[in-house]
Every structure is written in structure tokens, then in C-alpha cells.
C-alpha positions as CSV (number, residue, x, y, z in Angstrom):
1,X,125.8,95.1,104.2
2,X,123.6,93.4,101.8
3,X,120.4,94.5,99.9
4,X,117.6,92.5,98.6
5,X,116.7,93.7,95.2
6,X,113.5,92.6,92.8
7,X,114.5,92.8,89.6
8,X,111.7,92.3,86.8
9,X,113.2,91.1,83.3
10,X,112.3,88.5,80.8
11,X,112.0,84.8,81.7
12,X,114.0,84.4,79.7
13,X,117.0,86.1,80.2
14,X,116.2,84.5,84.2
15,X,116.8,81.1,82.5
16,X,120.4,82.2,81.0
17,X,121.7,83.5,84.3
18,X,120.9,80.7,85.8
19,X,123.0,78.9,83.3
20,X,125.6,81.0,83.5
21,X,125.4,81.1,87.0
22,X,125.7,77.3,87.2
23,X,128.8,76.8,84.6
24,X,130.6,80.1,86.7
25,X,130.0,78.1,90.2
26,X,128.4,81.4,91.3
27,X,124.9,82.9,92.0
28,X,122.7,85.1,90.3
29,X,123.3,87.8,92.7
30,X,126.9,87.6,92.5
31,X,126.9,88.1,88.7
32,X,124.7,91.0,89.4
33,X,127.2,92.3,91.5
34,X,130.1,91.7,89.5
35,X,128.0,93.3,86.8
36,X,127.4,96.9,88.9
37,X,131.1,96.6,89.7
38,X,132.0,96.7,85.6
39,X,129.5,99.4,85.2
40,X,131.9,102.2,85.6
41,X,134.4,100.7,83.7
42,X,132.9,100.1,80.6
43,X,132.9,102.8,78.1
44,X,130.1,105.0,77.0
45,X,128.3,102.8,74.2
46,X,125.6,105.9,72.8
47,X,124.8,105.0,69.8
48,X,126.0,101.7,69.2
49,X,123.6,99.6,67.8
50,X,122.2,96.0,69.3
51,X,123.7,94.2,71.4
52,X,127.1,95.3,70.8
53,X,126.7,98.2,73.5
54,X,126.1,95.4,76.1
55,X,128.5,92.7,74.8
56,X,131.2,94.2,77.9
57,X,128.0,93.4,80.1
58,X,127.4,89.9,79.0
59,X,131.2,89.2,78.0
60,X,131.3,86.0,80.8
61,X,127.9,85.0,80.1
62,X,128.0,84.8,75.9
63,X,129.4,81.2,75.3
64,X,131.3,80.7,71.8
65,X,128.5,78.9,70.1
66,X,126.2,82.2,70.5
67,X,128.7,83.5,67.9
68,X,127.4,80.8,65.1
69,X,123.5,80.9,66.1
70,X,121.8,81.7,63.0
71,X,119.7,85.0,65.0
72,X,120.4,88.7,65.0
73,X,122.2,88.4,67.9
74,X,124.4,85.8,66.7
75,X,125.2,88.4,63.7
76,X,125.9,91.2,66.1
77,X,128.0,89.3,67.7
78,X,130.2,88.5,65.1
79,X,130.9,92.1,64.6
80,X,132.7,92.3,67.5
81,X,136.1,92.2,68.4
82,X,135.5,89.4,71.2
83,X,134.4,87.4,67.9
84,X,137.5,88.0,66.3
85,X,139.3,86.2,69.1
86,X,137.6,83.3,69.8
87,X,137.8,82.5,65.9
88,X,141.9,83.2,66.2
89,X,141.5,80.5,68.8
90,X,139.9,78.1,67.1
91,X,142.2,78.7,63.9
92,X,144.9,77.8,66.1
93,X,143.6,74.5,67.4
């Protein structure tokens, strides 16, 4: 049986689900499931910095150009092992 939820975030962070919502063919709600169904899976991230403690989170959301954006973010996420992957792929190509 479905819920209905309010969730209050930034506007934001609305306008990238909806992207990622759109290039995934899904809704919003449906990445907020599949989201709460990960959350037991991912490992226990206390005291990892940034946005590396969320990257398992927002693993089908981050695009490979958020890796080069010249931000914070962008730097964190170059220290991750997802990182590390994408740039093998692209040395391959």
C-alpha cells in the first residue's frame, strides 16, 4: 500500500531529481523508493567527509561530467572510487 510523503529539501536538489528522474524514465517517488531500499545496504559512512558519505545514495543520479565541475563537490567526487572508473572508461575509448 502506498504512502504519500512531504518531503522539504532544497529547490534545488527538486530540480536534479527531476532530471534524473526524466533521463532514468522514472518518477521522483520511485527514486525515493529505490533510495530507502539501498539504505540498509550501504555501509556505515560516520565520519566521512562531504559528499563522499552519500555518493552510494546519489550513485545513479551523479552524471560523469559532475566529476570535472570546477566546485567542491566536483573535487570530492574525484576522490572516489566511482571516479576512478569512469576515468578507466574514458582511457579506454
Amino acid at each position: 500500500m502506498k504512502t504519500k510523503l512531504t518531503l522539504s529539501i532544497e529547490r534545488s536538489r527538486v530540480a536534479k531529481l527531476r532530471k534524473a528522474s526524466m533521463r532514468k524514465g522514472s518518477s521522483i517517488s520511485e527514486l525515493v523508493e529505490a533510495m530507502a531500499d539501498k539504505a540498509d545496504t550501504i555501509p556505515a559512512t560516520a565520519g566521512v567527509p562531504g559528499i563522499r558519505k552519500w555518493f552510494g545514495s546519489l550513485a545513479d543520479i551523479v552524471r560523469p561530467e559532475d566529476y570535472e565541475e570546477d566546485s567542491r563537490a566536483g573535487a570530492e567526487l574525484r576522490k572516489t572510487e566511482a571516479y576512478q572508473r569512469v576515468k578507466a572508461e574514458r582511457n579506454r575509448v
